[in-house]
C-alpha positions as CSV (number, residue, x, y, z in Angstrom):
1,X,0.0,0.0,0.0
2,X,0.8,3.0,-1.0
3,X,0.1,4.9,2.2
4,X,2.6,2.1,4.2
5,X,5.9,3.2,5.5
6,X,8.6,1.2,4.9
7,X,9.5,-1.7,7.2
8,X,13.1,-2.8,5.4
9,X,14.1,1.0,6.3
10,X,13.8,0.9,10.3
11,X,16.8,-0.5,11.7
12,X,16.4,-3.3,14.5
13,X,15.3,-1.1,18.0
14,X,12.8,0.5,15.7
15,X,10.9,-2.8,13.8
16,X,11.0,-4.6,17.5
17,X,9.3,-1.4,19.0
18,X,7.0,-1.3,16.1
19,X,5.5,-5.0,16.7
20,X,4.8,-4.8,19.9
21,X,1.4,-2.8,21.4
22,X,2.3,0.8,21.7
23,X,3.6,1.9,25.0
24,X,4.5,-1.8,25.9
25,X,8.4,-1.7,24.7
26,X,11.1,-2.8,27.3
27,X,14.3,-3.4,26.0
28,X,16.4,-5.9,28.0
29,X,20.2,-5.4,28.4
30,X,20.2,-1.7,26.2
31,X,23.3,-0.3,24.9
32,X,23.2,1.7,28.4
33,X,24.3,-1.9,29.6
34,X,27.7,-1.8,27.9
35,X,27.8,-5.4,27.3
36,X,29.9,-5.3,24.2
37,X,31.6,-8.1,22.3
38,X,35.1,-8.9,23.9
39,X,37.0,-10.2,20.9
40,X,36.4,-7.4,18.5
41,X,38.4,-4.4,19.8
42,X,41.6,-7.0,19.8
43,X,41.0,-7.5,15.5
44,X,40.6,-3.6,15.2
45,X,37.3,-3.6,14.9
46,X,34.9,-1.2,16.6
47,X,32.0,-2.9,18.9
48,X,28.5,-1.7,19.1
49,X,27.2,-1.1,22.7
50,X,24.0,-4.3,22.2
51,X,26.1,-5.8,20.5
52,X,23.4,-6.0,17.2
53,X,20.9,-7.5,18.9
54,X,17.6,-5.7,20.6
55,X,16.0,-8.0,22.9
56,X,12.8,-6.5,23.9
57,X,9.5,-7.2,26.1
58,X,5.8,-5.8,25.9
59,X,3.1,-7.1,24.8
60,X,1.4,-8.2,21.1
61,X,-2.7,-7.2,21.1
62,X,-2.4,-7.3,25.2
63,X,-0.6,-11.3,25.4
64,X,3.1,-10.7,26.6
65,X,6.0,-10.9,24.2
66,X,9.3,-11.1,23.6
67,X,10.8,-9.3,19.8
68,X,14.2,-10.3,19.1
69,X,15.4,-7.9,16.3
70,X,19.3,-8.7,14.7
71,X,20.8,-5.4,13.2
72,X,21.8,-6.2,9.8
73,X,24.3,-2.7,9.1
74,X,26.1,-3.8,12.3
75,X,29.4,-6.8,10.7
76,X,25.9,-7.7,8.5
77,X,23.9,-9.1,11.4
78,X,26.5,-11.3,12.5
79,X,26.1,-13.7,15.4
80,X,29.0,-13.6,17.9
81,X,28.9,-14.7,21.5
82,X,26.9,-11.5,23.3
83,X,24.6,-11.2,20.2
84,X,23.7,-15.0,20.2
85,X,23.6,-15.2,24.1
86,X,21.4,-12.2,24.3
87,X,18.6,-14.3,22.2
88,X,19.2,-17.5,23.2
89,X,18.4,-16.7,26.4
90,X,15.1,-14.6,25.7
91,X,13.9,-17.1,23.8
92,X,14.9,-19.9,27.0
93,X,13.5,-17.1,29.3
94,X,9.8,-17.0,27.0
95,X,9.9,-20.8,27.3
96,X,10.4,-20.8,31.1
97,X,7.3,-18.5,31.6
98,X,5.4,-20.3,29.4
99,X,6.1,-23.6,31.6
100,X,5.0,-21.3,34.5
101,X,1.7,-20.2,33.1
102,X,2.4,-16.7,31.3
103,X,2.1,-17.2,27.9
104,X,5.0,-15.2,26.4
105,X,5.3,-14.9,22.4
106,X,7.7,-14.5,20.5
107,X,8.7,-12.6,17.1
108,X,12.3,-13.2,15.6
109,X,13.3,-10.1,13.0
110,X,16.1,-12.3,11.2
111,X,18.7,-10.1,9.1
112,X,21.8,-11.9,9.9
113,X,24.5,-13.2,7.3
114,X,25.2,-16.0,10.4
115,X,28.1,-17.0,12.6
116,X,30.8,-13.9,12.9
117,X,34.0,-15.6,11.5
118,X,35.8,-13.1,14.0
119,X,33.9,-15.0,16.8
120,X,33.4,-18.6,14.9
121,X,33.4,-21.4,17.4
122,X,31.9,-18.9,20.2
123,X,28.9,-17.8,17.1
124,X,28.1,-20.8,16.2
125,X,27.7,-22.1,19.9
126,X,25.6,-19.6,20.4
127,X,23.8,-20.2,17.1
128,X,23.3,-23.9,18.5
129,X,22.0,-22.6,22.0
130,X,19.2,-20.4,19.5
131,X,18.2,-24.0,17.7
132,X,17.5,-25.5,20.7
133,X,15.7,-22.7,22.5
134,X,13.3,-22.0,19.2
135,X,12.6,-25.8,19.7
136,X,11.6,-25.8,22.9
137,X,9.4,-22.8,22.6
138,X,7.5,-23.8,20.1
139,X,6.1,-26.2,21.9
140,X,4.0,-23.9,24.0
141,X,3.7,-20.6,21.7
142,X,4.1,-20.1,17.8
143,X,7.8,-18.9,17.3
144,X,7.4,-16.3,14.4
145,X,10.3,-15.3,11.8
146,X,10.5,-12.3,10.0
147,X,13.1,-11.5,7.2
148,X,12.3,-8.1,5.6
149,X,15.7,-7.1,3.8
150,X,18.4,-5.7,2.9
151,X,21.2,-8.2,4.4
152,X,18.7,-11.5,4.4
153,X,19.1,-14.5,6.5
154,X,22.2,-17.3,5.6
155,X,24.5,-19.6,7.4
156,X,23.6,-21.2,10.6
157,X,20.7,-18.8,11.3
158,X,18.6,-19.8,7.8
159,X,18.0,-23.1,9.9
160,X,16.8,-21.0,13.1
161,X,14.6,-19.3,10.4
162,X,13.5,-22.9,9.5
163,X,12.6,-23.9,12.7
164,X,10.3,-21.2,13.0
165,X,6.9,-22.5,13.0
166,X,5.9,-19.6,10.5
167,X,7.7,-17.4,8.6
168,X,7.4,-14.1,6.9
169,X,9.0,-13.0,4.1
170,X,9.2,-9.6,1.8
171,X,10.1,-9.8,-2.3
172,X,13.5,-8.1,-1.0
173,X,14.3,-11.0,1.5
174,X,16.6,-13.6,0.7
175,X,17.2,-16.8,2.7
176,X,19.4,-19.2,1.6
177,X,22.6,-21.9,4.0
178,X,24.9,-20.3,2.1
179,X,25.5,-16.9,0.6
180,X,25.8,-16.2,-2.6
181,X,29.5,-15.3,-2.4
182,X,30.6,-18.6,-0.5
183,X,28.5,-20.4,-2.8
184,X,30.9,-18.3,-5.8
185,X,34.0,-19.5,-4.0
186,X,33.3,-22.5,-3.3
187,X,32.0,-23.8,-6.7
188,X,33.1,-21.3,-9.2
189,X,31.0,-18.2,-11.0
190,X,29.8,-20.0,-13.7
191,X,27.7,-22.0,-11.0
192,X,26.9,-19.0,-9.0
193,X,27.3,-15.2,-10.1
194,X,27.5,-13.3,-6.9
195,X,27.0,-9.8,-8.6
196,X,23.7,-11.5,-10.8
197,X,21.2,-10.1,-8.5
198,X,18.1,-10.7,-10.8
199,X,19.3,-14.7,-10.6
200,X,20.1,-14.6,-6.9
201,X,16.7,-13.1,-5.9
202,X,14.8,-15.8,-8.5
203,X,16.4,-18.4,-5.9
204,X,16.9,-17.4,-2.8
205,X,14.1,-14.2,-2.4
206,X,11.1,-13.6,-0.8
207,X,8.9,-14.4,-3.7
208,X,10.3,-17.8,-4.3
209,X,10.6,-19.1,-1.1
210,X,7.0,-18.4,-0.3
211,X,6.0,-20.2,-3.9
212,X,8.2,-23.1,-2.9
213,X,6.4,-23.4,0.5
214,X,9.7,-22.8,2.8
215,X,7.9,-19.3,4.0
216,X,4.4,-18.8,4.8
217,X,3.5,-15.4,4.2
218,X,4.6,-12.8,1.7
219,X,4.2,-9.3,2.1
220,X,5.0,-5.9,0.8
221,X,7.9,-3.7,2.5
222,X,4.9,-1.7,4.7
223,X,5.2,-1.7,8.4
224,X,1.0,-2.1,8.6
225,X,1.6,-5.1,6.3
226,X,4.3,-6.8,8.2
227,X,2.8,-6.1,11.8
228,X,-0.7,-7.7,10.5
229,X,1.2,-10.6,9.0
230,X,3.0,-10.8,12.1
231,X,-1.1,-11.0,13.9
232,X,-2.1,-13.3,11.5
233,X,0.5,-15.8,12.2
234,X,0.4,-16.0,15.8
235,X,-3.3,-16.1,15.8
236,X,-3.0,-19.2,14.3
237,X,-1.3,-20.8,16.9
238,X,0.9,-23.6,17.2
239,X,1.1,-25.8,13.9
240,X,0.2,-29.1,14.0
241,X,3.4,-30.2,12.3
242,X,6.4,-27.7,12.4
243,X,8.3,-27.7,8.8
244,X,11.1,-28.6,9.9
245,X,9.5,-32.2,11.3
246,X,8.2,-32.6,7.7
247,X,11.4,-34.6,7.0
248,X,9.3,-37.9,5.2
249,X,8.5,-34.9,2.8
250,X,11.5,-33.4,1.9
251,X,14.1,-35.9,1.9
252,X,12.5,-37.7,-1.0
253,X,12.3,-34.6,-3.0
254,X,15.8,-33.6,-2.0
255,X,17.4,-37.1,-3.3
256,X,15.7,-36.8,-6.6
257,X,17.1,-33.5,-7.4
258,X,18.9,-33.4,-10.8
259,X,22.4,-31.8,-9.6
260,X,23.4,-32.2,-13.3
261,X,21.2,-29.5,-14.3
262,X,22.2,-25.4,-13.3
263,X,19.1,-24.8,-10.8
264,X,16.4,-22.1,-11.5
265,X,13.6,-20.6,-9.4
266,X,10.6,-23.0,-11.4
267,X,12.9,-26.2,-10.9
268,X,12.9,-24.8,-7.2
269,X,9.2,-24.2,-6.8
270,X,8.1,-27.6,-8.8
271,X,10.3,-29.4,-6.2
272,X,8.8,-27.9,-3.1
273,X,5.5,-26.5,-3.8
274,X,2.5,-29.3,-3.3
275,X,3.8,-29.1,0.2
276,X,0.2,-30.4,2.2
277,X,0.6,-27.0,4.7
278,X,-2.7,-27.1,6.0
């Protein structure tokens, strides 16, 4: 809509104060804190006082909740060990209250490139201590994942995104295990152009992912338009099967996948689209 404000545009404090009710934001360990990565300064590189990561509480239409919103323009959204302990334990702390009747939600705003290679083994412990806690969660509460744009959502954090039991996606999103440069240096530019950005988005954007079934809802860059998705998703509830315990589905699919052939966004959405998501 023409009359919607741009949601890619608002960095991470502003989308998490924008999802929950107004009035309701609390943000938990602010940049006021001065919890700051320890391992950056010693590389030359400047830290950011959260870190990249706005952990904040309120409440969504009145039910407590927890946003947890990654800043993409800080090292691209990276997940080091204060960034990935800061949501891994929200997202333990949402589950614990839901064990002891409050029913806290939760909304994950996903623009992350993954584990910081200046942090690795730390990032992607943390990024393991995230799998689990989404897990547990969504047991009690839908865990709901947002990726709006520009950086998208790769590495170890696409499969947090995956274990989200819906996901939202905009036409700018991407959200792919690797990115598209990795995937460049690993198997060569004539398998993958990293500076292609019409082909990259036919694989790995918003638009095809949704076709293909691997996101559930795809919506315009307007902040009304994400925040009602956002509604709509955790209105209805926890999923009777999450995707990710579709395996019987997918595997199948996967191993018949002609790696012969260059890929392309129809191959993509033929092998992933009659998807039963009811």
């Amino acid at each position: 809509m023409r009359n919607d404000l741009s949601f890619i545009e608002l960095n991470a404090r502003q989308r998490a104060r924008l999802l929950l009710d107004q009035g309701s934001f609390r943000e938990l360990l602010d940049p006021f804190e001065g919890i700051v990565s320890p391992w950056l300064g010693m590389q030359g590189i400047v830290p950011q006082a959260d870190d990249g990561m706005v952990v904040a509480k309120g409440t969504i239409d009145g039910q407590p909740a927890v946003v947890i919103a990654i800043e993409g323009a800080f090292q691209g959204g990276s997940m080091g060990e204060v960034s990935g302990a800061k949501m891994a334990a929200a997202l333990e702390l949402a589950a614990e209250d839901n064990r002891n009747g409050i029913p806290t939600r939760a909304v994950l705003c996903l623009e992350t490139g993954g584990v910081r290679l200046q942090e690795a083994n730390l990032g992607l412990a943390a990024i393991a201590d995230i799998h689990a806690a989404i897990v547990d969660l969504r047991r009690y509460t839908p865990v709901v994942g947002i990726i709006a744009g520009t950086v998208g959502c790769f590495g170890g954090m696409s499969i947090a995104a995956g274990l989200c039991s819906y996901l939202i996606v905009t036409r700018e999103a991407r959200l792919g295990l690797n990115g598209p440069q990795v995937i460049e240096q690993e198997a060569g530019i004539d398998e993958y152009d990293s500076r292609d950005r019409p082909f990259i988005w036919s694989m790995t954007g918003g638009e095809t992912r949704a076709a293909s079934g691997l996101a559930d809802a795809l919506v315009g860059d307007g902040q009304k338009a994400v925040k009602q998705a956002m509604r709509d998703a955790l209105a209805k509830g926890v999923p009777a099967v999450h995707r990710s315990e579709n395996y019987p589905w997918y595997l199948p699919r996967l191993t018949k996948f002609d790696t012969f052939r260059q890929a392309d966004s129809q191959q993509i959405t033929r092998l992933f689209s009659k998807e039963d998501r009811s």
